[in-house]
Backbone atoms as SQL, in Angstrom:
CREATE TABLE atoms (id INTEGER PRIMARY KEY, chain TEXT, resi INTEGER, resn TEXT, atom TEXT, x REAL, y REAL, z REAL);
INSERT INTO atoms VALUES
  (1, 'A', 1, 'UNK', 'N', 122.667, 83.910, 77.280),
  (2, 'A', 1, 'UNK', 'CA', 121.858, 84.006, 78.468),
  (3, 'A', 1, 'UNK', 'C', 121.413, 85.456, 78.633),
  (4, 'A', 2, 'UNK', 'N', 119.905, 85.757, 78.583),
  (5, 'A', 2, 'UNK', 'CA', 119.350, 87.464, 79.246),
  (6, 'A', 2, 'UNK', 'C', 119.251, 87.364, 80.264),
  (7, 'A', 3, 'UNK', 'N', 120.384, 88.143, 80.655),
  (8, 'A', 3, 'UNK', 'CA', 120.147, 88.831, 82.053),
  (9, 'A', 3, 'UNK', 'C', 118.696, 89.769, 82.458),
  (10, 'A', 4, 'UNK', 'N', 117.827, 89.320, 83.487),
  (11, 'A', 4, 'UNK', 'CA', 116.582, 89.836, 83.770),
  (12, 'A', 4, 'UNK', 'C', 117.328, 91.028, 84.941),
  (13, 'A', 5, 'UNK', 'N', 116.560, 92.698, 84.378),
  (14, 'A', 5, 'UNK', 'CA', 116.894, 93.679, 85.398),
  (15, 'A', 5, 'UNK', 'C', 115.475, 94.173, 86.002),
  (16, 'A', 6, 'UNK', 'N', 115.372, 94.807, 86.577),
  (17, 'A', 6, 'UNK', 'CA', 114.660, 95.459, 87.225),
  (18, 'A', 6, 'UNK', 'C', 114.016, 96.381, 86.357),
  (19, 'A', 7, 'UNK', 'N', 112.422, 96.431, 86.202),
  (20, 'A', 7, 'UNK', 'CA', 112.297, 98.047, 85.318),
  (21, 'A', 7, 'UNK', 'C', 112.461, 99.077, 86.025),
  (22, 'A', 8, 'UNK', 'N', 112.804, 100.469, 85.417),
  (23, 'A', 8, 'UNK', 'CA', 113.189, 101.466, 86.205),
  (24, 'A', 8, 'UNK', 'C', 111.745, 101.979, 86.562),
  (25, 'A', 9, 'UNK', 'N', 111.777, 102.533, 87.838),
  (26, 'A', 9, 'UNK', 'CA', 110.692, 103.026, 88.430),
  (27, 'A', 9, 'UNK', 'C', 110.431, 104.368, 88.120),
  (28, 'A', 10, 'UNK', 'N', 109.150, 105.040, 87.803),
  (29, 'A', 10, 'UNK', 'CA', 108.587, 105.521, 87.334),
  (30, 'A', 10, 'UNK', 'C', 107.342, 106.289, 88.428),
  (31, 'A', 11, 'UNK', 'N', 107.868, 107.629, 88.261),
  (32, 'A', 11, 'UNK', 'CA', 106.766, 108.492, 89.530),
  (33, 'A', 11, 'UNK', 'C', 105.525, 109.225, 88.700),
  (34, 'A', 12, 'UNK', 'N', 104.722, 108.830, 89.229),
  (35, 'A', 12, 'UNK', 'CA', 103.439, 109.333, 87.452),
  (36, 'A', 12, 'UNK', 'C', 102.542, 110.528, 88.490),
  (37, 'A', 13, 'UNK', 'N', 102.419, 111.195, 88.106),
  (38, 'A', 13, 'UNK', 'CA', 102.231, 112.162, 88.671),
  (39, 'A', 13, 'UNK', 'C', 100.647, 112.605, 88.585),
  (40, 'A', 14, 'UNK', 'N', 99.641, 112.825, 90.097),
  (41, 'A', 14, 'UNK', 'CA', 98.226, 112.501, 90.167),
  (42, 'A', 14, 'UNK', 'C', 97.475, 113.157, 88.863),
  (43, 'A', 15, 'UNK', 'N', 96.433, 111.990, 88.603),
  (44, 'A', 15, 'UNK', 'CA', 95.445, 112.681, 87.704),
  (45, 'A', 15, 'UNK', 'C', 95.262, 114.626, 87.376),
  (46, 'A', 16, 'UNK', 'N', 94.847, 115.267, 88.896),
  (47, 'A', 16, 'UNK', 'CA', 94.692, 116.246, 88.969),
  (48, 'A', 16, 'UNK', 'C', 95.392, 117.020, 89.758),
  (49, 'A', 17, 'UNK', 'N', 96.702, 117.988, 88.937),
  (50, 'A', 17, 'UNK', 'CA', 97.918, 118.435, 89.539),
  (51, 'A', 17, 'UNK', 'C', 97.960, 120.100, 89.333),
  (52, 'A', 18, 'UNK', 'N', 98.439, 120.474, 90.560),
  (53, 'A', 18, 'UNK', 'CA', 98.875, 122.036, 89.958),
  (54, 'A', 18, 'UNK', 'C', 99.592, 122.274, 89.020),
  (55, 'A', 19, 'UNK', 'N', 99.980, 123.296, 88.488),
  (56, 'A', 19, 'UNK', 'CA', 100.685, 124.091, 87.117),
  (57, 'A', 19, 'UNK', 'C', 100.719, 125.567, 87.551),
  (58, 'A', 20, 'UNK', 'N', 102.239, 125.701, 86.769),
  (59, 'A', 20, 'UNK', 'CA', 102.482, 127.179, 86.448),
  (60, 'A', 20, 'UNK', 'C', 102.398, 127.260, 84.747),
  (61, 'A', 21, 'UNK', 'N', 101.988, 128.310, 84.564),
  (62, 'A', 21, 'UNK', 'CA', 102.298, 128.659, 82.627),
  (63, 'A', 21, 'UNK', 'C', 103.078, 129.930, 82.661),
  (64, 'A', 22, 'UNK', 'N', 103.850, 130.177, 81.942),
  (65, 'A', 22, 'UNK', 'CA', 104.673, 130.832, 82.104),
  (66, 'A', 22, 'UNK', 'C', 104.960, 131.543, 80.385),
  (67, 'A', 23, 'UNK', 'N', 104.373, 133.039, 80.449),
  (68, 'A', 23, 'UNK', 'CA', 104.836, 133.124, 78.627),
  (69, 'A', 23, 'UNK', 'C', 106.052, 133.901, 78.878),
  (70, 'A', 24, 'UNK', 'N', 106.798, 133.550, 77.435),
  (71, 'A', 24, 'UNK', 'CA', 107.859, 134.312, 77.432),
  (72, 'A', 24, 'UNK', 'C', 107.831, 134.433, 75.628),
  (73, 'A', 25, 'UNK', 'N', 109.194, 135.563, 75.267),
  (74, 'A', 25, 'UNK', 'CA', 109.217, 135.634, 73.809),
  (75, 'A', 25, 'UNK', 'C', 110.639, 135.450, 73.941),
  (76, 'A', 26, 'UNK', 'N', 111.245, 134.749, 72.670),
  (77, 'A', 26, 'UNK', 'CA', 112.473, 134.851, 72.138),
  (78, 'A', 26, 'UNK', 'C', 112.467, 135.267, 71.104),
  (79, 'A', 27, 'UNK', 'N', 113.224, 136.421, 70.470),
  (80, 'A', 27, 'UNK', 'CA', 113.101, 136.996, 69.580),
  (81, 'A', 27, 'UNK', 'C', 111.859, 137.821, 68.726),
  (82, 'A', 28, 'UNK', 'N', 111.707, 137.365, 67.791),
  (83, 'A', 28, 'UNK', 'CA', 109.857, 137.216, 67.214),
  (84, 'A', 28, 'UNK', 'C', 108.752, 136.398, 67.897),
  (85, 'A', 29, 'UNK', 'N', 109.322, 135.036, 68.723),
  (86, 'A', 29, 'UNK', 'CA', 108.750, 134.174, 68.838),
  (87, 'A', 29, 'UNK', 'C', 108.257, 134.435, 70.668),
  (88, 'A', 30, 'UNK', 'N', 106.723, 134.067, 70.140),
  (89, 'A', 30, 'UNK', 'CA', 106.195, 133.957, 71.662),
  (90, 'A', 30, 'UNK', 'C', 105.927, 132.689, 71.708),
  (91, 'A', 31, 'UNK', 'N', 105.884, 132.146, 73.338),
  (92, 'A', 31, 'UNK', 'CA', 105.884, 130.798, 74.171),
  (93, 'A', 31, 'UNK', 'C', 105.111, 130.653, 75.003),
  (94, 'A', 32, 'UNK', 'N', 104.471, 129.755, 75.056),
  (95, 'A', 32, 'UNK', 'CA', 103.984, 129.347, 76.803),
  (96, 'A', 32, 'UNK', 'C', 104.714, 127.929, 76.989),
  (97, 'A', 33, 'UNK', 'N', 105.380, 128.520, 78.174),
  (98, 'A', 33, 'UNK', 'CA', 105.945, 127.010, 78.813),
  (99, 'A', 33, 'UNK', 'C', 104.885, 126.485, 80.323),
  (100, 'A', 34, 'UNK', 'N', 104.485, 125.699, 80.360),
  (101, 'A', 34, 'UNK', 'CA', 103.316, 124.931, 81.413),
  (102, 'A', 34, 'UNK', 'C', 104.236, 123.858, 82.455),
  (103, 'A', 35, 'UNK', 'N', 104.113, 123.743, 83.401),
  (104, 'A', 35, 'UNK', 'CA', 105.264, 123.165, 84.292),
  (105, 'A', 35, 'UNK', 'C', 104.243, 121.981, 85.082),
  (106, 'A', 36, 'UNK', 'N', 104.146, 120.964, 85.138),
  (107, 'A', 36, 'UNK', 'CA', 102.545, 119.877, 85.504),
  (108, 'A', 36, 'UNK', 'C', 103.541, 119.721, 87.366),
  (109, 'A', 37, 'UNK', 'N', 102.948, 119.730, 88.347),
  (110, 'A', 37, 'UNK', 'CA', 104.042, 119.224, 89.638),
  (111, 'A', 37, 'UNK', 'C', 103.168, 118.236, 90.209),
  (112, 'A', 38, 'UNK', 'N', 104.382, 117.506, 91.063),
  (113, 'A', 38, 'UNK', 'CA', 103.977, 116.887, 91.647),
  (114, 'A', 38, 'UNK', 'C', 103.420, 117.542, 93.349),
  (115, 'A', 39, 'UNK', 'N', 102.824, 116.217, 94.199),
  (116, 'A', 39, 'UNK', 'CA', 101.711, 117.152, 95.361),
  (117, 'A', 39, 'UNK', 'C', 102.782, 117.703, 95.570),
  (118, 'A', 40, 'UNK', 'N', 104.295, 117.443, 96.058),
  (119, 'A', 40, 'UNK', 'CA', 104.989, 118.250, 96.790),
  (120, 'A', 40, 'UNK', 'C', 106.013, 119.487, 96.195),
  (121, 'A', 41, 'UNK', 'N', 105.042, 119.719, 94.982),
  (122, 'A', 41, 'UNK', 'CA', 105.781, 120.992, 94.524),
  (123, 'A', 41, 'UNK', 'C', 107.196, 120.770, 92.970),
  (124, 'A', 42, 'UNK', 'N', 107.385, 119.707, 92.977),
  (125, 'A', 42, 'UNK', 'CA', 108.331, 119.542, 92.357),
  (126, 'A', 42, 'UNK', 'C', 107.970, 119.441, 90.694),
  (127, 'A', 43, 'UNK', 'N', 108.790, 119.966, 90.074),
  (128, 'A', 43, 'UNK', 'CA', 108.318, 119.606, 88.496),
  (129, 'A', 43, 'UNK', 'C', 108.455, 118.082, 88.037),
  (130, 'A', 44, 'UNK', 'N', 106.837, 117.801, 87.611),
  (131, 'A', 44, 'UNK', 'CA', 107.193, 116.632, 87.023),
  (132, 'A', 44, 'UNK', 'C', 106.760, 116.466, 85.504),
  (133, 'A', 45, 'UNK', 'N', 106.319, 117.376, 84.424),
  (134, 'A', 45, 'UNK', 'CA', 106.293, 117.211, 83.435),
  (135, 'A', 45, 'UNK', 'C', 106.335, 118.816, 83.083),
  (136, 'A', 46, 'UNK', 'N', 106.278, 118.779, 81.477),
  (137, 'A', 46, 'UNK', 'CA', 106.593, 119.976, 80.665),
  (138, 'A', 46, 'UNK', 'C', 106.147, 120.033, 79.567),
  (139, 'A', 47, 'UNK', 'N', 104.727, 121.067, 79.093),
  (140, 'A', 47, 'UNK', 'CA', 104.546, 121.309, 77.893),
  (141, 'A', 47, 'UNK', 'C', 104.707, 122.867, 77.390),
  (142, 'A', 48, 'UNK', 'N', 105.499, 122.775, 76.276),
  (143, 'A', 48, 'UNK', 'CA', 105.907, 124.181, 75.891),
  (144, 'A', 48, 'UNK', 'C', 104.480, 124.546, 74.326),
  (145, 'A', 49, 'UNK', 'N', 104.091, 125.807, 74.578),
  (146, 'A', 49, 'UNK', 'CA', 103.192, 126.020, 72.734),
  (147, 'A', 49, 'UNK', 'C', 103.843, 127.519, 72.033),
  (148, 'A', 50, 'UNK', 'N', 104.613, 126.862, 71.259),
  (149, 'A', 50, 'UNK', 'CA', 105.092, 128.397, 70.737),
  (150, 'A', 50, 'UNK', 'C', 104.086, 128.841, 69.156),
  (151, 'A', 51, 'UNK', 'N', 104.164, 129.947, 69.253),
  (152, 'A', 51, 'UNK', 'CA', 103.944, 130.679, 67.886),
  (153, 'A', 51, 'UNK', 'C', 104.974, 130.900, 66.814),
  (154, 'A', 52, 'UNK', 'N', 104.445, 131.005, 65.460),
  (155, 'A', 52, 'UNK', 'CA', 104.883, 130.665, 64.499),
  (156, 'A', 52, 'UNK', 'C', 105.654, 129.275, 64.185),
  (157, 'A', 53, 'UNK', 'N', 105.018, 128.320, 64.856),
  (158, 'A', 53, 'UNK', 'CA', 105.892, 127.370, 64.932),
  (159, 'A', 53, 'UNK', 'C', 105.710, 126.020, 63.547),
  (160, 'A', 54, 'UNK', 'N', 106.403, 125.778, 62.829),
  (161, 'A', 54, 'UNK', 'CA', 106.457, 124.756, 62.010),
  (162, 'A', 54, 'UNK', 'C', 106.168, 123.302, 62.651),
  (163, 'A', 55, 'UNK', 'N', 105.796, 122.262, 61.423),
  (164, 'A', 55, 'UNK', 'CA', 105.633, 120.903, 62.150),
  (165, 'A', 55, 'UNK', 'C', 106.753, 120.722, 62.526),
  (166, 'A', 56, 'UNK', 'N', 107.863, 120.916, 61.862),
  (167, 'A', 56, 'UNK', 'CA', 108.761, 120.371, 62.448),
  (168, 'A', 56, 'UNK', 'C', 109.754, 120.905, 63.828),
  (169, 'A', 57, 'UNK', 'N', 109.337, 121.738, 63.635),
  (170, 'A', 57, 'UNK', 'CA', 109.582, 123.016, 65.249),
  (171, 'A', 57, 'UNK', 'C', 108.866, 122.193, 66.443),
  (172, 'A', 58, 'UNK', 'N', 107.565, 122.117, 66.062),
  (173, 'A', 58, 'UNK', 'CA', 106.310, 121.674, 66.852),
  (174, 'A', 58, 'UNK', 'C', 106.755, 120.023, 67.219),
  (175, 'A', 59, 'UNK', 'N', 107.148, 119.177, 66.340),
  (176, 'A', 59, 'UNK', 'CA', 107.449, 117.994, 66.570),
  (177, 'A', 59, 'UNK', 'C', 108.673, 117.825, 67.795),
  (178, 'A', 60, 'UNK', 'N', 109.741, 118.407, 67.538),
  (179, 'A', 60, 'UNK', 'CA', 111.081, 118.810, 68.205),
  (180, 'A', 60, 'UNK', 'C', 110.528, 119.137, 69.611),
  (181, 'A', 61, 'UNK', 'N', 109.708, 120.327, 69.751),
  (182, 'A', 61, 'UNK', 'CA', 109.671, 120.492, 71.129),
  (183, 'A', 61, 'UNK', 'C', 108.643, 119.866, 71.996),
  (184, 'A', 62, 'UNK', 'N', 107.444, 119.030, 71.448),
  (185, 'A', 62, 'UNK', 'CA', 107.455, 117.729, 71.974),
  (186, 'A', 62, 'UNK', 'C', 107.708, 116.512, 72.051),
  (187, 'A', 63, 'UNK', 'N', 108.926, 116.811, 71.498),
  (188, 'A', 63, 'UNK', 'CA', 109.438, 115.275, 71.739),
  (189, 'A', 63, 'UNK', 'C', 110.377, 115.751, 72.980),
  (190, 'A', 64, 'UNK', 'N', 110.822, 116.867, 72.782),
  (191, 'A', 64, 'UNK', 'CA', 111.712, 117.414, 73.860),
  (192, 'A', 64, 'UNK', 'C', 111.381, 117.714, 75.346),
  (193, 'A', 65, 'UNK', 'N', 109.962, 117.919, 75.358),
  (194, 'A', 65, 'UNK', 'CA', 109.173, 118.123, 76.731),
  (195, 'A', 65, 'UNK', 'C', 108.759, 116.899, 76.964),
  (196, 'A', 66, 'UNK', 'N', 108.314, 115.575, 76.088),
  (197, 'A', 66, 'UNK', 'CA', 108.160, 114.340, 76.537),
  (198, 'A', 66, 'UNK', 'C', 109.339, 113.618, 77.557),
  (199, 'A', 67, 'UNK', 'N', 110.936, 113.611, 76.815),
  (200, 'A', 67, 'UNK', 'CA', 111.834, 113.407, 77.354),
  (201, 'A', 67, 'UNK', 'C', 112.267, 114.101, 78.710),
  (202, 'A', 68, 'UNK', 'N', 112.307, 115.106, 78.608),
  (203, 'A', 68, 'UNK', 'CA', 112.313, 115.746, 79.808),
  (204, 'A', 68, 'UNK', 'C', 111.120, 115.634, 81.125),
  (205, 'A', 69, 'UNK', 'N', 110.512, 115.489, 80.774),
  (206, 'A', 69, 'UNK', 'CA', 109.116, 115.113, 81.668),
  (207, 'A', 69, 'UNK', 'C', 109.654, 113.437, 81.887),
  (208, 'A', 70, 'UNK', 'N', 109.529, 112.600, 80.778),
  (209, 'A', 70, 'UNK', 'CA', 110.089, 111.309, 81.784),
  (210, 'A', 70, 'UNK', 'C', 111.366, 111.287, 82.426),
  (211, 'A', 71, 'UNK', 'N', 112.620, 112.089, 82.114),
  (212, 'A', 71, 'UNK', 'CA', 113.684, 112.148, 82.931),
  (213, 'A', 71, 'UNK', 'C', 113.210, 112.521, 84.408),
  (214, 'A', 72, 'UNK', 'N', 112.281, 113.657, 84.596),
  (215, 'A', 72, 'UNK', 'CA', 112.298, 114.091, 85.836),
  (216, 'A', 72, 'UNK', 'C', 111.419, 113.083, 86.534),
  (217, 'A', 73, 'UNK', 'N', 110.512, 112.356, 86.122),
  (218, 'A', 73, 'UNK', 'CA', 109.293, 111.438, 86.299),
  (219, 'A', 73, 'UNK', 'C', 110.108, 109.600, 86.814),
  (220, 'A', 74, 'UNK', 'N', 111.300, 109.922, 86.555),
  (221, 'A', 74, 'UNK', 'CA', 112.336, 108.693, 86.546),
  (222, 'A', 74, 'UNK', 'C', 113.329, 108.891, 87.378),
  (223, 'A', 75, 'UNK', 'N', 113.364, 110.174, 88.061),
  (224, 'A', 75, 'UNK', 'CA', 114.215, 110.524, 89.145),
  (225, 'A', 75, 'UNK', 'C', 115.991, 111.032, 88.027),
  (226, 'A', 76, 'UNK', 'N', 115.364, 111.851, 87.410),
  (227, 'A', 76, 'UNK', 'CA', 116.748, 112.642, 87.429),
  (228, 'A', 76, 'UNK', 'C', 116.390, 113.942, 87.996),
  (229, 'A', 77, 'UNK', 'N', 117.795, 113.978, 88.432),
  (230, 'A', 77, 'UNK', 'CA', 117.227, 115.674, 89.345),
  (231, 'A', 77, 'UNK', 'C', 117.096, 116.731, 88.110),
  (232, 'A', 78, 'UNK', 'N', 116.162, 117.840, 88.722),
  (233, 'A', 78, 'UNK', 'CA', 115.920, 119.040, 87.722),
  (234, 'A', 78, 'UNK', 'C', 117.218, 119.096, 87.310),
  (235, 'A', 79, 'UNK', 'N', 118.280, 119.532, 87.734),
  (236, 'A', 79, 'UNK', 'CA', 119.853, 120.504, 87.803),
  (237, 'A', 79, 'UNK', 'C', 120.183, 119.261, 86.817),
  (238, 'A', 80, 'UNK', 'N', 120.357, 117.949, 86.874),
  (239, 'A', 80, 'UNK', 'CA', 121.183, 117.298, 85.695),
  (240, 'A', 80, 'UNK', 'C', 119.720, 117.085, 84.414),
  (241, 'A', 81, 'UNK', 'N', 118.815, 117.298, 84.747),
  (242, 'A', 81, 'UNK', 'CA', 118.151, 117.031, 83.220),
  (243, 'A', 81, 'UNK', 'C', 117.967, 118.567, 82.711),
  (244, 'A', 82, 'UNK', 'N', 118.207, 119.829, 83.424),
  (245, 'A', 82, 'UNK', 'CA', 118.212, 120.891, 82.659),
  (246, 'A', 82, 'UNK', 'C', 119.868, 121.295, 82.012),
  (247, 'A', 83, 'UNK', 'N', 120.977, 120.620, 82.901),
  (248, 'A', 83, 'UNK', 'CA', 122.267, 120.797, 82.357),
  (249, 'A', 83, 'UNK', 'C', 122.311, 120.103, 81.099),
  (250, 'A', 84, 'UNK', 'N', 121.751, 119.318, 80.516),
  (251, 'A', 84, 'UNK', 'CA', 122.122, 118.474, 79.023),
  (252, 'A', 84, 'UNK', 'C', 121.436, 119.427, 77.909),
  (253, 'A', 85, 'UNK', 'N', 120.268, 120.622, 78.542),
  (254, 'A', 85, 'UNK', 'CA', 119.723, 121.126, 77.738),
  (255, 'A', 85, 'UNK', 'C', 120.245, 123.135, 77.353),
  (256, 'A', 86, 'UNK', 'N', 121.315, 123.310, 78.417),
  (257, 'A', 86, 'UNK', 'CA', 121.409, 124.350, 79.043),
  (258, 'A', 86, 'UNK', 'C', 122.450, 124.842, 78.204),
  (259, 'A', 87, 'UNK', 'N', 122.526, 125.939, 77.365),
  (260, 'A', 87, 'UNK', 'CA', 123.511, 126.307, 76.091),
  (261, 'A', 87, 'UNK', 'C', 123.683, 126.079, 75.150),
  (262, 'A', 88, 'UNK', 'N', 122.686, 125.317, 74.831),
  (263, 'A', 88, 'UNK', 'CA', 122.310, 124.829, 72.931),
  (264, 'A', 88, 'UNK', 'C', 121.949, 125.760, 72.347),
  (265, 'A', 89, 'UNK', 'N', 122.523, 126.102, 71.055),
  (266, 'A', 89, 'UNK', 'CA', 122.623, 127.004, 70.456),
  (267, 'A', 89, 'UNK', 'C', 121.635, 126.495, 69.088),
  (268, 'A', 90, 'UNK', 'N', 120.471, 127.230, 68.689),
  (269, 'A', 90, 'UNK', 'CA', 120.092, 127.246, 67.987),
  (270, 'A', 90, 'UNK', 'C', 118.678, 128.150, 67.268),
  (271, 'A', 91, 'UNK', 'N', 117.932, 128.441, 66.268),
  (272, 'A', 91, 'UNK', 'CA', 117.202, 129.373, 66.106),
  (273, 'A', 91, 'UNK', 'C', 115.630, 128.966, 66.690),
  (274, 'A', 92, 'UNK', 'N', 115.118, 130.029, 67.052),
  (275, 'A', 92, 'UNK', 'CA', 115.057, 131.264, 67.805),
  (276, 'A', 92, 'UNK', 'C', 116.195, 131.334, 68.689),
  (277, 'A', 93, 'UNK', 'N', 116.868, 132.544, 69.051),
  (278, 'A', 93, 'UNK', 'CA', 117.555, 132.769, 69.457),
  (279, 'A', 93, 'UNK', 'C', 117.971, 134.161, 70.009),
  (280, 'A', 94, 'UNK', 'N', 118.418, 135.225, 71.146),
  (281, 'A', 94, 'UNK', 'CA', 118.790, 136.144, 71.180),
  (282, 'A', 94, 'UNK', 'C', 117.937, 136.618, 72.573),
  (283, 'A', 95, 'UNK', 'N', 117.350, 137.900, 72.348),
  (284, 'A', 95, 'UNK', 'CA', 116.572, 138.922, 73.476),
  (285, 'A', 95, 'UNK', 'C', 115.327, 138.260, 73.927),
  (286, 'A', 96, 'UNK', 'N', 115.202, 138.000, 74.872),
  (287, 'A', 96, 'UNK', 'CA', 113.589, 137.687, 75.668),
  (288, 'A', 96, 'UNK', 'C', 113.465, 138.563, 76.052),
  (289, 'A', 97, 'UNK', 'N', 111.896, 138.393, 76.505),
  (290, 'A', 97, 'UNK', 'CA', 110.797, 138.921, 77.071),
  (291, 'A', 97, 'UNK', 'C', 111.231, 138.972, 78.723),
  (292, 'A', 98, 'UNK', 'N', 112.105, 137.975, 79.239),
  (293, 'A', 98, 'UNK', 'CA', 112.798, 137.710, 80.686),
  (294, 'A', 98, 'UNK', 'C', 113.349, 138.368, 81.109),
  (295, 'A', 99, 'UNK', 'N', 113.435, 139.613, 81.851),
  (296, 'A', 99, 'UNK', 'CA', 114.611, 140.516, 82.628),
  (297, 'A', 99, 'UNK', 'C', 115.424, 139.838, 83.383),
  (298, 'A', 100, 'UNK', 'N', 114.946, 138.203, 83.793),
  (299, 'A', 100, 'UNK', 'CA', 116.271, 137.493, 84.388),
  (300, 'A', 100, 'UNK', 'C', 116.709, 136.642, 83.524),
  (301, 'A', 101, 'UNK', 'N', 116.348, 136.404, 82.398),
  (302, 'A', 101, 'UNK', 'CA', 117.008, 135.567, 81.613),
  (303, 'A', 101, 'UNK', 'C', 117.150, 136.871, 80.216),
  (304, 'A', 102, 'UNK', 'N', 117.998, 137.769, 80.227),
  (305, 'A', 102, 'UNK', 'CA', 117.526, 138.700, 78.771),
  (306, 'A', 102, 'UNK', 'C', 118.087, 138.258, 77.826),
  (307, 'A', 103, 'UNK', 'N', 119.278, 137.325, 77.709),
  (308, 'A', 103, 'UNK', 'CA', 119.394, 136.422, 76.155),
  (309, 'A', 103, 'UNK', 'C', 119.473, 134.999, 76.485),
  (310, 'A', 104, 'UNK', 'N', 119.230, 134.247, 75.269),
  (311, 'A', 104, 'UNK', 'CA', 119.218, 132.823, 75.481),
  (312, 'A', 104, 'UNK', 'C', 119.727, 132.537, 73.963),
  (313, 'A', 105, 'UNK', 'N', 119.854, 131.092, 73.836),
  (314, 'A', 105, 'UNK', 'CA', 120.806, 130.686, 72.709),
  (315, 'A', 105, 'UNK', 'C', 119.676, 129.631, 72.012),
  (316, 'A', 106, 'UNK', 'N', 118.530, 129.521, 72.712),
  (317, 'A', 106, 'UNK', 'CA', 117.720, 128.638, 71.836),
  (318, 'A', 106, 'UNK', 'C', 117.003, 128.749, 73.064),
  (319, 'A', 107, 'UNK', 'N', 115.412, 128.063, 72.405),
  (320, 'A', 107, 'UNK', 'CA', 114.325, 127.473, 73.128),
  (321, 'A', 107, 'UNK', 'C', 114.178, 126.762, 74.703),
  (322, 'A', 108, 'UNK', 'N', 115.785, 125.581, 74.018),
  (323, 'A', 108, 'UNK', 'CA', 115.766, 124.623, 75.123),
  (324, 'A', 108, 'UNK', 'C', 116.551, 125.394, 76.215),
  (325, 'A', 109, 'UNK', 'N', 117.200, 126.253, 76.008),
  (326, 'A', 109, 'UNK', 'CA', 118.675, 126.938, 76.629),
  (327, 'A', 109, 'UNK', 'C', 117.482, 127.687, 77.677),
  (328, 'A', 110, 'UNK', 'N', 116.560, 128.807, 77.153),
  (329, 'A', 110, 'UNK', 'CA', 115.420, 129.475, 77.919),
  (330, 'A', 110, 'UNK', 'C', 114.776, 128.650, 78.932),
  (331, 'A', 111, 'UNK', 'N', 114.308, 127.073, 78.326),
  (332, 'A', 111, 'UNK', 'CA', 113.583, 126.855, 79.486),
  (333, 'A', 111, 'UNK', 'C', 114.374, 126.294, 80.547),
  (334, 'A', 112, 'UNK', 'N', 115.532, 125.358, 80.089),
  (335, 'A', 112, 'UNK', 'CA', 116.379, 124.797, 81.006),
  (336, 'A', 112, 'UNK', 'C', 116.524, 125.972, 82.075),
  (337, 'A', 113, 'UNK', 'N', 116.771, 127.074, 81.757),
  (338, 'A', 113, 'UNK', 'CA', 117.726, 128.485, 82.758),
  (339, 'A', 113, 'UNK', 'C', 116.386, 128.639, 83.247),
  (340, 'A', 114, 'UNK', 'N', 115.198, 129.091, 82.719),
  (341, 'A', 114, 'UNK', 'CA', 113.563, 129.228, 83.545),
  (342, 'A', 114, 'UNK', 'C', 113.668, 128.193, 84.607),
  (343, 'A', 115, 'UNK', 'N', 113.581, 126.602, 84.520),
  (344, 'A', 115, 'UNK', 'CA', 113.375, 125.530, 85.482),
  (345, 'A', 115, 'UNK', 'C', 114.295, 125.778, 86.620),
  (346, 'A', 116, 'UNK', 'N', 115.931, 125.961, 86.416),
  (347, 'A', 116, 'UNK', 'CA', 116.391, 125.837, 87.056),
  (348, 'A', 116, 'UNK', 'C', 116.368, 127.263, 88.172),
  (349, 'A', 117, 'UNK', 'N', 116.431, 128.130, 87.568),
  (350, 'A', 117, 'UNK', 'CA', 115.780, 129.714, 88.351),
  (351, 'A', 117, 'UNK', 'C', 114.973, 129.560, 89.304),
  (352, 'A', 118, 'UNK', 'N', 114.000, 129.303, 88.602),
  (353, 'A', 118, 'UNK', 'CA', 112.531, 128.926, 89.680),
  (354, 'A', 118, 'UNK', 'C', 111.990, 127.790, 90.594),
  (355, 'A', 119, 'UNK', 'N', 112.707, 126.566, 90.292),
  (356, 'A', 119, 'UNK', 'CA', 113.180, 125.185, 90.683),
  (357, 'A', 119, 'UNK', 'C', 114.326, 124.914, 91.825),
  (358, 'A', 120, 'UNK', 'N', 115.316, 125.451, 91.551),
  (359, 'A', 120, 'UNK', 'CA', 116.656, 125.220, 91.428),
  (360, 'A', 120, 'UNK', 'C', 117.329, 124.108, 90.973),
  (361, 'A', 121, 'UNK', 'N', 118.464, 123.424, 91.171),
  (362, 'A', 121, 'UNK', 'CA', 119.095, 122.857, 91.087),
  (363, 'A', 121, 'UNK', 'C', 118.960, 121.424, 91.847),
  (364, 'A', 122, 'UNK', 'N', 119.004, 122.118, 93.004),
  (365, 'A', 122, 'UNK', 'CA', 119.178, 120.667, 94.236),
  (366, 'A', 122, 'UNK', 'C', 118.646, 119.301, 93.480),
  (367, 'A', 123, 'UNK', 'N', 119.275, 118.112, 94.040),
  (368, 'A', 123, 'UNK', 'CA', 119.103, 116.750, 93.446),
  (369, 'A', 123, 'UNK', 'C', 117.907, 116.684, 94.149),
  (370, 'A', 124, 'UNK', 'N', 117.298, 115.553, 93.147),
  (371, 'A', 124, 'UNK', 'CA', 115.667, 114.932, 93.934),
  (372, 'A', 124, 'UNK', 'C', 116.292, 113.802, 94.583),
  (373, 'A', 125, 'UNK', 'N', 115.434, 114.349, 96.115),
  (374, 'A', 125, 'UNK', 'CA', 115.785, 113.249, 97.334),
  (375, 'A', 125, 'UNK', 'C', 114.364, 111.736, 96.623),
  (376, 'A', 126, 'UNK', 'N', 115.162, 110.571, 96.804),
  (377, 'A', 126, 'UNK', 'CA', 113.929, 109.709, 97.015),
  (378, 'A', 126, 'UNK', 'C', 112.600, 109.998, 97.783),
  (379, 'A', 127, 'UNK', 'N', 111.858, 109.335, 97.112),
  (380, 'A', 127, 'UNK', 'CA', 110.192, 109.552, 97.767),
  (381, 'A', 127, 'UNK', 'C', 109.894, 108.294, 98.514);
């Protein structure tokens, strides 16, 4: 017997939305991270474009800003969808361009600590 559930609800965020872009460098590597919000300010999607970046670099971090954009778009709060990303260790890695963030341990580690900085934490109340 399939049990019939509910699909999970899904906040899609208007045609035409504000944005922040935001560059930063890790190491050698420069970034723009782009933040899409919703009307009331809140992040609801994420596209990152780095330099020197390989397909397979390039593939990784959109698949990684896709996921993250539907986590937040699906009601996880910023603070738990940037904690799964927050201390991953991997290359690029080391000194930014950030005087509030001046090392990071990878890509995802930078933007998670960026979102949550400028975001914060707090859980998303229902809409």
């Amino acid at each position: 017997m399939t049990r019939m559930t509910a699909a999970p609800s899904r906040e899609i965020l208007p045609e035409t939305r504000r944005s922040l872009t935001h560059k930063f460098a890790i190491a050698n590597y420069e970034g723009y991270l782009t933040v899409g919000l919703f009307p009331d300010g809140r992040p609801g999607e994420i596209f990152i474009k780095m330099s020197k970046e390989g397909s397979t670099l390039s593939g990784l971090i959109q698949g990684f800003c896709r996921a993250f954009s539907l986590s937040l778009q699906h009601g996880l709060s910023l603070g738990d969808a940037a904690e799964r990303f927050r201390g991953m260790r991997f290359e690029p890695l080391g000194a930014t361009s950030n005087p509030d963030i001046p090392e990071c341990s990878s890509i995802l580690d930078y933007v998670a600590r960026f979102l949550e900085a400028h975001y914060g934490k707090a859980p998303r109340t229902a809409a």
